[in-house]
C-alpha positions in Angstrom: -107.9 -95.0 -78.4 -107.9 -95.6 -74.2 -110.4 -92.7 -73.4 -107.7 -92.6 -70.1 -105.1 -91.4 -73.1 -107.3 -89.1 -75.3 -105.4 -85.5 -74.9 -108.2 -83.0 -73.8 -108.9 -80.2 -75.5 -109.0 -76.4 -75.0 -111.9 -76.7 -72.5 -111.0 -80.0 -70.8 -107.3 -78.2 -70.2 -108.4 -75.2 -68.9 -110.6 -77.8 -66.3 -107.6 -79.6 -65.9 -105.2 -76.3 -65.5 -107.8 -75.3 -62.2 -108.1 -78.3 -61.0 -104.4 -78.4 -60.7 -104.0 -75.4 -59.3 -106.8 -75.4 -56.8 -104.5 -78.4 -54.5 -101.6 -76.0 -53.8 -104.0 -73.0 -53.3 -106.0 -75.0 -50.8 -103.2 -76.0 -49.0 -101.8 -72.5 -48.8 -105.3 -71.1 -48.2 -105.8 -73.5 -45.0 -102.0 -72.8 -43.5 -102.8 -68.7 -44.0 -106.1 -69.5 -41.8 -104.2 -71.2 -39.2 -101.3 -68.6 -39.2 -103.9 -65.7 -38.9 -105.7 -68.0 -36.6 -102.5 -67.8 -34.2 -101.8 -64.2 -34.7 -105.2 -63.2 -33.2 -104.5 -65.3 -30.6 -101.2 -63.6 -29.6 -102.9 -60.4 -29.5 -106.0 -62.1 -27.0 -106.0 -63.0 -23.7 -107.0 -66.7 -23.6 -108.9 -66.4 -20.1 -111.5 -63.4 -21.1 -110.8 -63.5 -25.0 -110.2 -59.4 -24.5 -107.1 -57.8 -26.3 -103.6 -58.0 -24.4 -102.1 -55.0 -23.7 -100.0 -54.1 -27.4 -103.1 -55.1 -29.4 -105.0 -52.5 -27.2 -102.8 -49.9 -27.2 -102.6 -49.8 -30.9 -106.7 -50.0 -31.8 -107.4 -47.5 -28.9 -104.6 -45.1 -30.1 -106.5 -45.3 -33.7 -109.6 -45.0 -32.2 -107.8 -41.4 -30.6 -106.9 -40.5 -34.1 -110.1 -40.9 -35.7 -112.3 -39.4 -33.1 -110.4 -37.3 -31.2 -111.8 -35.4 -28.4 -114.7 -37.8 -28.2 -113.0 -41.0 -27.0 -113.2 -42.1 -23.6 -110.3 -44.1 -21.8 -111.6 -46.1 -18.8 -109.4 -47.9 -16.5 -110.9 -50.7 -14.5 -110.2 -52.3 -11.6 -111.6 -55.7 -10.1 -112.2 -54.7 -6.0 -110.7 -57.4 -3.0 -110.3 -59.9 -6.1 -107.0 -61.5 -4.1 -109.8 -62.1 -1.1 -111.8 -64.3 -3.9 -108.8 -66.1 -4.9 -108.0 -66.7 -1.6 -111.7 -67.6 -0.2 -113.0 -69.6 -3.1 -109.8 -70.8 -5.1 -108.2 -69.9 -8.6 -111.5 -71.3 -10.4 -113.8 -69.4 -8.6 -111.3 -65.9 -9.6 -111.0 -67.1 -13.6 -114.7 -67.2 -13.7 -114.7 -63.6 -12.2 -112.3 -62.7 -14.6 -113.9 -64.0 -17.7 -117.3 -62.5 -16.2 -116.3 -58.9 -16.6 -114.3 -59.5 -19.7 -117.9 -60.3 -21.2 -119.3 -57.3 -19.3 -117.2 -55.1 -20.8 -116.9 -56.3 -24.2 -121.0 -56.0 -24.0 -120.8 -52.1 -22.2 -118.1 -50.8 -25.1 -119.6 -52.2 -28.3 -117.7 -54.0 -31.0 -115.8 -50.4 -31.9 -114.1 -50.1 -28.7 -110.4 -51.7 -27.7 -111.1 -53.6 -24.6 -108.3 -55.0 -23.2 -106.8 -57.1 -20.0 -103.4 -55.6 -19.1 -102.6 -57.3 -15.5 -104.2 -59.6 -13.3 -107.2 -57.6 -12.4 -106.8 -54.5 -14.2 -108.8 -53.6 -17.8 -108.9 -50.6 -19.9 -111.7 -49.2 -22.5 -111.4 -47.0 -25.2 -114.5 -46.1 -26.6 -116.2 -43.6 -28.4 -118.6 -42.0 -25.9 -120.4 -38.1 -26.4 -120.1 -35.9 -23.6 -123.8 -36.2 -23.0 -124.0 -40.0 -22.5 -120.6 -40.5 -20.1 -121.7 -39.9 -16.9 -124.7 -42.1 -16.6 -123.0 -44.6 -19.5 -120.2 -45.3 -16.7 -122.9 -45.6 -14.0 -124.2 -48.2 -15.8 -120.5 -50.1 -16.0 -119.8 -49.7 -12.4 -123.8 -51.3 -12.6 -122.9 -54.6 -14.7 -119.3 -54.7 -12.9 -121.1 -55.0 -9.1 -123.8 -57.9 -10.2 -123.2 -60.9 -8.6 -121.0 -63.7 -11.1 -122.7 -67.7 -11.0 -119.7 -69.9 -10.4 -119.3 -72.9 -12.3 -120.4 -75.1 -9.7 -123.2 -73.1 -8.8 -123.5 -70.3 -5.9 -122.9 -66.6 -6.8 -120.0 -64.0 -5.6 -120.5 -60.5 -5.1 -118.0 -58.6 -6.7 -117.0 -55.2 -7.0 -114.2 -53.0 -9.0 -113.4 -49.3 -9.9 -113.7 -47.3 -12.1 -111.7 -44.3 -13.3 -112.1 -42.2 -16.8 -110.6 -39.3 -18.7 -110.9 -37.5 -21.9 -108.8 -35.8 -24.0 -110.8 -32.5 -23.3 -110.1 -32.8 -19.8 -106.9 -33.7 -19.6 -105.6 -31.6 -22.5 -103.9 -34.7 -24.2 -104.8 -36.9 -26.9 -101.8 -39.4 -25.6 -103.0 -42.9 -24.4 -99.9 -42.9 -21.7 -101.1 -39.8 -20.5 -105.0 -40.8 -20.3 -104.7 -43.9 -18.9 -102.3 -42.4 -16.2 -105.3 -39.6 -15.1 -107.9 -42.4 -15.4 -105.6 -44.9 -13.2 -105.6 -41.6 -10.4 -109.3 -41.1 -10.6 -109.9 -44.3 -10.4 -107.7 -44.4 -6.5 -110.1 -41.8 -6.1 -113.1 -43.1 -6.0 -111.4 -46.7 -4.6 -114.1 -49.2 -3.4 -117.0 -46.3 -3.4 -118.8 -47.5 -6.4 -119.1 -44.9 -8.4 -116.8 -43.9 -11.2 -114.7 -40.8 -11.1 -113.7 -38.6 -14.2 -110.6 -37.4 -14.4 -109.5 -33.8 -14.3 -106.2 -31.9 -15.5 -104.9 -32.5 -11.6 -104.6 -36.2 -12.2 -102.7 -36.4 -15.0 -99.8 -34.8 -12.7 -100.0 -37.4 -10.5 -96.2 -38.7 -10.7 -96.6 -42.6 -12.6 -94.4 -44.9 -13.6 -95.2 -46.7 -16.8 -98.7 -45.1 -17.3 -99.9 -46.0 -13.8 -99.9 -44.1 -9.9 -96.6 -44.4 -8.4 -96.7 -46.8 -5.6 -99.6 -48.9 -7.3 -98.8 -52.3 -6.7 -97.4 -53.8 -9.4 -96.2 -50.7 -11.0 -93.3 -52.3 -12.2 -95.0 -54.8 -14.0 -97.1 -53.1 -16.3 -96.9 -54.2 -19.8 -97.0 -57.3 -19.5 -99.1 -59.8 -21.6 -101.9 -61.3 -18.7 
């Protein structure tokens, strides 16, 4: 008989059964990796690879959940970044941006939600004792005022503030409510550099949207960066 006839037997069709099987499961296997590939990148910012602002919200509201009292929520922003844009062109601010989206995925650690939410503007939740925040946030505003290398060589000096509350403080495990009393300590301390911690007081401050009334902006907070 043509050995390309001969009917296999229990062993050669259970070899033949897999190998089968294994063309449509590859296929299906490499189309779930590029439609999961795609979903993370809806939920990143493509300029500093942090999360945009839905994909945030929801890991730092879990990371509320799980450690309560303990989580930090710090609202960053990049200082006379518009006067870099405008002095040294669009290139020269991306490379800024993408800068301290390295520096604060490094400060936070891979537990933390880091995340972009406008132009200029970041938030951190993070898991940070009571014993290490004060000189832990010292240390952002540190990393956040070193000098960035531009692609095509020289340096900027840059700047930003820095705000932070606690649940503790503010009496509020709500994300909304934190990030509106880190956004007002944050004005507080506005182009001092150092970082302010929020009390009750600021989480009175009138907002729209999680952010100080009158912020420019305002309005637009939300949306994807």
């Amino acid at each position: 008989m043509n050995p390309a006839l001969r009917v296999p037997g229990p062993i050669g069709q259970r070899a033949l059964l897999i190998t089968t099987l294994a063309v449509p499961l590859t296929g299906w296997t490499l189309h779930a990796l590029t439609l999961h590939r795609r979903l993370a990148a809806t939920k990143r910012d493509p300029l500093t690879g942090l999360l945009r602002r839905d994909a945030y919200s929801h890991r730092a509201r879990r990371l509320l959940a799980r450690h309560g009292d303990t989580v930090t929520v710090v609202m960053v922003d990049a200082d006379h970044f518009k006067a870099i844009n405008d002095r040294l062109g669009h290139a020269a601010g991306d490379t800024v941006l993408a800068a301290f989206g390295a520096r604060l995925t490094a400060w936070a650690g891979p537990s933390a939600a880091v995340g972009r939410l406008g132009s200029d503007e970041f938030a951190v939740a993070l898991d940070l004792p009571a014993a290490r925040r004060v000189q832990r946030l010292e240390q952002l505003v540190r990393m956040l005022h070193t000098p960035v290398v531009l692609d095509d060589g020289p340096t900027v000096a840059v700047a930003a503030s820095v705000g932070a509350a606690t649940p503790a403080a503010v009496g509020s495990r709500d994300l909304s409510l934190l990030q509106r009393a880190a956004d007002a300590a944050l004005y507080d301390g506005k182009h001092t550099g150092r970082p302010v911690l929020a009390t009750a007081a600021h989480a009175t401050v009138p907002s729209l949207n999680g952010r100080r009334l009158g912020r420019p902006g305002t309005a637009a907070w939300g949306r994807a960066a």
